[in-house]
Backbone bond lengths (Angstrom), bond angles and torsions (degrees), N, CA, C in turn:
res aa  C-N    CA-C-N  psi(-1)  N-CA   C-N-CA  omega(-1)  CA-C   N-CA-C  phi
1 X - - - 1.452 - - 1.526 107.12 -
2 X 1.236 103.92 125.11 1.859 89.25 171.78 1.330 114.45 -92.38
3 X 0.987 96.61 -176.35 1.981 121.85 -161.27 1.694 110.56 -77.11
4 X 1.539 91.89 -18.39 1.790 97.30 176.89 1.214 117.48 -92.66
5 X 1.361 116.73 -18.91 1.946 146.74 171.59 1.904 104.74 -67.01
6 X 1.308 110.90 -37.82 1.609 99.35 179.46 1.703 115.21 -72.61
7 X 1.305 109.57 -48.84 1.209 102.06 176.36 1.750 110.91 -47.85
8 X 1.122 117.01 -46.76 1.883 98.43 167.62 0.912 138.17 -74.08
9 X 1.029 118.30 -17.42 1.761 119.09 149.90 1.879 114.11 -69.80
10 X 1.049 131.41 -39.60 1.340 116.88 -144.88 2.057 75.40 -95.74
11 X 1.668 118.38 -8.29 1.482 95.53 157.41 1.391 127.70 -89.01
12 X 1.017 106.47 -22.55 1.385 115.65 -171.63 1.700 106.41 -85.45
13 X 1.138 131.18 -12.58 1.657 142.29 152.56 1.301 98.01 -75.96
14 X 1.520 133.33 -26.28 1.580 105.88 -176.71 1.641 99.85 -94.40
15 X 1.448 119.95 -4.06 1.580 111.13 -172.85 1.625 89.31 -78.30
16 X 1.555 109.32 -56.62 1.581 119.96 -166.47 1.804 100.35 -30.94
17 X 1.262 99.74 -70.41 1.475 106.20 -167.86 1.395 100.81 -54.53
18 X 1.379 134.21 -67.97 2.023 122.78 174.03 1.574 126.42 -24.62
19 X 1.351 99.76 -32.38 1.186 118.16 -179.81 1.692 112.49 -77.03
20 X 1.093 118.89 -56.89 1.417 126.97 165.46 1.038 124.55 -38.28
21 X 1.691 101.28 -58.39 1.845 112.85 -175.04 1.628 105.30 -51.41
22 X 1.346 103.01 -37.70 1.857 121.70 -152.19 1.740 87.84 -70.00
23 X 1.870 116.16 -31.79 1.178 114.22 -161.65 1.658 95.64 -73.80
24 X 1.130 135.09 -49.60 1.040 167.08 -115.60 1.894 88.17 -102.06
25 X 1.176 111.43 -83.74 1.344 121.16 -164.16 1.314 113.59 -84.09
26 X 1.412 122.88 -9.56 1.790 125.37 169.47 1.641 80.03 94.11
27 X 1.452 91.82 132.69 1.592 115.36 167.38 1.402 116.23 -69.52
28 X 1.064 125.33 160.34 1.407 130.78 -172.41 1.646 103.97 -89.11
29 X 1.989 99.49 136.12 1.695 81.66 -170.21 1.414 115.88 114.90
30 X 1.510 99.78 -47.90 1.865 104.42 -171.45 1.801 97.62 -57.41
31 X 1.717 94.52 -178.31 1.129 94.11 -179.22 2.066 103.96 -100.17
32 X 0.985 140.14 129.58 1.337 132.49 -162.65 2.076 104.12 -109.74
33 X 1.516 96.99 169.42 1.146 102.81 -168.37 1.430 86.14 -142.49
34 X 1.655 96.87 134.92 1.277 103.47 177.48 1.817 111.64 -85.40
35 X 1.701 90.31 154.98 1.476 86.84 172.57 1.810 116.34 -76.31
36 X 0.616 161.03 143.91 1.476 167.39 118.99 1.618 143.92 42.31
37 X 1.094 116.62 28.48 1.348 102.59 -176.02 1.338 135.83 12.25
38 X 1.548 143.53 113.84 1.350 128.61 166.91 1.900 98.27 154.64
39 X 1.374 95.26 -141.58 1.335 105.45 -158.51 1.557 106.27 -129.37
40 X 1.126 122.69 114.54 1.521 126.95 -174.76 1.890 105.37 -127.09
41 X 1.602 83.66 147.35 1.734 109.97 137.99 1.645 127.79 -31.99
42 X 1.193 138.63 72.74 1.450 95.13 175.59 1.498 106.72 -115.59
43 X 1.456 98.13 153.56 1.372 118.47 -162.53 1.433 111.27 -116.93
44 X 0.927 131.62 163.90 1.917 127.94 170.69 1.913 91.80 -165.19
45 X 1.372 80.34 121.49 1.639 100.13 171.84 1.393 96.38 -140.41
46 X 1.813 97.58 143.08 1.362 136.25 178.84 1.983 98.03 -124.07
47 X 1.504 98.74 149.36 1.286 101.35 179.51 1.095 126.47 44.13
48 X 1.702 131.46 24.39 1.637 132.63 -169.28 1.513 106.00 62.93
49 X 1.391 117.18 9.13 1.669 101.74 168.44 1.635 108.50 -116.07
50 X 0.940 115.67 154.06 1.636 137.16 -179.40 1.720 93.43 -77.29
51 X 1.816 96.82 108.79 1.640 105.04 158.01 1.332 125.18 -105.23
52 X 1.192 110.16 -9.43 1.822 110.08 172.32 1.982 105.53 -167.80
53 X 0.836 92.08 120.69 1.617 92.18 174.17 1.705 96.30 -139.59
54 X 1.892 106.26 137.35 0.980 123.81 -156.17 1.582 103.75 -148.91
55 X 1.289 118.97 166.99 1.552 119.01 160.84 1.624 101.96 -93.18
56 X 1.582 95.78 141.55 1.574 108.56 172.80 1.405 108.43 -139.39
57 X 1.414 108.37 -152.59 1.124 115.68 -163.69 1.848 117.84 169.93
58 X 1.171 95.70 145.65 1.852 106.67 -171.05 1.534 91.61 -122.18
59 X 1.868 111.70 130.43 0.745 116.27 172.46 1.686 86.14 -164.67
60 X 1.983 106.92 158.26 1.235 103.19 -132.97 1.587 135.26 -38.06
61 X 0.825 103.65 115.27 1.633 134.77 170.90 1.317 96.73 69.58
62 X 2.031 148.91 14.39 0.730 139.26 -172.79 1.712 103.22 -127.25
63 X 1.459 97.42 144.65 1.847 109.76 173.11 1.664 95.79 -87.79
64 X 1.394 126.14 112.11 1.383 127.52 140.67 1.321 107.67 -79.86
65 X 1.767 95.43 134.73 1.602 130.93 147.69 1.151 125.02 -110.18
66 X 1.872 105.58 -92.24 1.314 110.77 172.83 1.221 100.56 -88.09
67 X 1.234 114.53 -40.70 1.711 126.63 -176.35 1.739 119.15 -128.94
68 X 1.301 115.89 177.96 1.695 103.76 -152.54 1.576 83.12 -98.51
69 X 0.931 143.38 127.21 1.958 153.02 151.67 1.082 106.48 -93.10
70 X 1.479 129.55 139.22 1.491 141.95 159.91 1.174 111.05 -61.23
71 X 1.472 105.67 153.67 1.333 103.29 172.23 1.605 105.64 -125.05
72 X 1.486 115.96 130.92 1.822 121.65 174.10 1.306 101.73 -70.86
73 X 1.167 135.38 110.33 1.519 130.18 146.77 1.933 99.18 -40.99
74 X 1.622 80.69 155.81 1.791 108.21 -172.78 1.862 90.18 -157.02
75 X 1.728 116.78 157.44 1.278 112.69 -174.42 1.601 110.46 -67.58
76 X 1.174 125.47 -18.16 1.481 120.17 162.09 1.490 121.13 -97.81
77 X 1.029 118.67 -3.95 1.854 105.65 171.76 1.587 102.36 174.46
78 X 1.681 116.52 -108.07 1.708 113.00 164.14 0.986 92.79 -172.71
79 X 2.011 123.70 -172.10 0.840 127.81 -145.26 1.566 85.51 -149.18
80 X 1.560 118.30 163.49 1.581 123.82 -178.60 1.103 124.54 -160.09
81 X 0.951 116.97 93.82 1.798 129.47 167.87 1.356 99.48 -57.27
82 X 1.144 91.31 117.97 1.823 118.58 171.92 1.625 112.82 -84.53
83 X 1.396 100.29 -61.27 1.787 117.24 167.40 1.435 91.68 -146.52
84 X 1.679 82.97 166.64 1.237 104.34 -173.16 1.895 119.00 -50.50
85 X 1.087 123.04 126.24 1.422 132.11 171.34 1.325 102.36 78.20
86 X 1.774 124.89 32.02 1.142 117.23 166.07 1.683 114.16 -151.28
87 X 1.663 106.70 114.45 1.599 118.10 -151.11 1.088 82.53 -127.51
88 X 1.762 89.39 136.05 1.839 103.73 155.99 1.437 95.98 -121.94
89 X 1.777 102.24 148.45 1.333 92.63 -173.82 2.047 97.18 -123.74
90 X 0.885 135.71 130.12 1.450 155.76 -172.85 1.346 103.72 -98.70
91 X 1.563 96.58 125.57 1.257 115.58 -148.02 2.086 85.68 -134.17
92 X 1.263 107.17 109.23 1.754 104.46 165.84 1.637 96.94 -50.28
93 X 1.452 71.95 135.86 1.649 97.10 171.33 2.140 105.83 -99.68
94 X 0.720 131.28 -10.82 1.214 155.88 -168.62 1.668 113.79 49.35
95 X 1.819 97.71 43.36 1.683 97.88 170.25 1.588 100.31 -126.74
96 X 1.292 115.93 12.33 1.556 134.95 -161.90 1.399 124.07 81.20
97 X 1.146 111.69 14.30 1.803 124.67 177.39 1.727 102.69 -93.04
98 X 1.610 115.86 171.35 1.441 105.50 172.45 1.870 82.88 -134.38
99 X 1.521 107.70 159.54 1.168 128.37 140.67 1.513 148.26 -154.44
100 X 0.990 137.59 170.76 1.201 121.57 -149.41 1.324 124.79 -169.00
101 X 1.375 129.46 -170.10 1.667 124.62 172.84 1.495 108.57 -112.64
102 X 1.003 127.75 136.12 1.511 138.44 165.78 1.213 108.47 -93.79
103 X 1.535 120.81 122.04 1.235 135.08 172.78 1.508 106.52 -116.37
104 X 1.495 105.10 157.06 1.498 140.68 166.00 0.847 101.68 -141.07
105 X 1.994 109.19 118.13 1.394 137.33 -145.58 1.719 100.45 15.92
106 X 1.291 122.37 -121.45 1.344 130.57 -131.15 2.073 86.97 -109.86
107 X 1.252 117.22 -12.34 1.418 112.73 -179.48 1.118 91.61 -107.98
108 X 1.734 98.22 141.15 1.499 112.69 151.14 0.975 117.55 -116.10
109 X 1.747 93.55 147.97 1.675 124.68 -167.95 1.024 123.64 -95.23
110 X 1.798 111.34 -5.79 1.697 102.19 -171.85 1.557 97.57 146.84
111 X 1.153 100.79 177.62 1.867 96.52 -162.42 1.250 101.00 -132.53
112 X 1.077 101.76 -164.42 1.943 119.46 -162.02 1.489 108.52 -156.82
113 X 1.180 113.75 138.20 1.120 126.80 -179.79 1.588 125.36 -143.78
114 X 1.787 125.14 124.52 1.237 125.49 -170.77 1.492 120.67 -122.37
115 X 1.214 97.20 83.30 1.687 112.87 -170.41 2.002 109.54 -67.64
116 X 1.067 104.04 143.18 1.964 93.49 -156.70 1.851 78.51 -97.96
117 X 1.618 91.37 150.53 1.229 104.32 162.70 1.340 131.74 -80.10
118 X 1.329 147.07 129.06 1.226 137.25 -150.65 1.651 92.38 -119.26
């Protein structure tokens, strides 16, 4: 490989990955939908088993649990950094619930789910 060949790859791996993230977190610009106001289920399962399910709740623009997190609107629902390098992203379910994948950094570990209280 020559030495003039890396520089196009190590750009074209940094577009790939921009491109992903952008897929991932909603591009800047789109039109977004908020998640929901009210009172939910929330659930987080790893491996198809249930690791914590709790009562929560969305109130403005933030998911309370233990603590209040923002939520980014995205054109289907938003996304939420809990701590650092760990996002769940909520996905309308279109019965008024959200669900989604939970990542740490770039792997995900398991998902989340916010069933509304009726």
């Amino acid at each position: 490989m020559s030495i003039r060949a890396i520089p196009a790859i190590v750009r074209t791996a940094a577009i790939v990955v921009a491109v992903g993230a952008a897929t991932v977190v909603g591009a800047v610009g789109q039109a977004a939908a908020d998640v929901e106001p009210g009172t939910y289920t929330s659930t987080t399962w790893s491996g198809g088993i249930v690791l914590l399910q709790r009562d929560g709740r969305v109130e403005d623009g933030n998911l309370v649990l233990i603590g209040r997190y923002p939520i980014h609107p995205t054109p289907d629902g938003g996304y939420v950094d809990l701590f650092p390098g760990h996002r769940v992203v909520l996905i309308s379910d279109g019965q008024g619930g959200y669900a989604g994948p939970a990542y740490f950094g770039d792997v995900v570990i398991g998902s989340i789910t916010l069933t509304p209280k009726r």
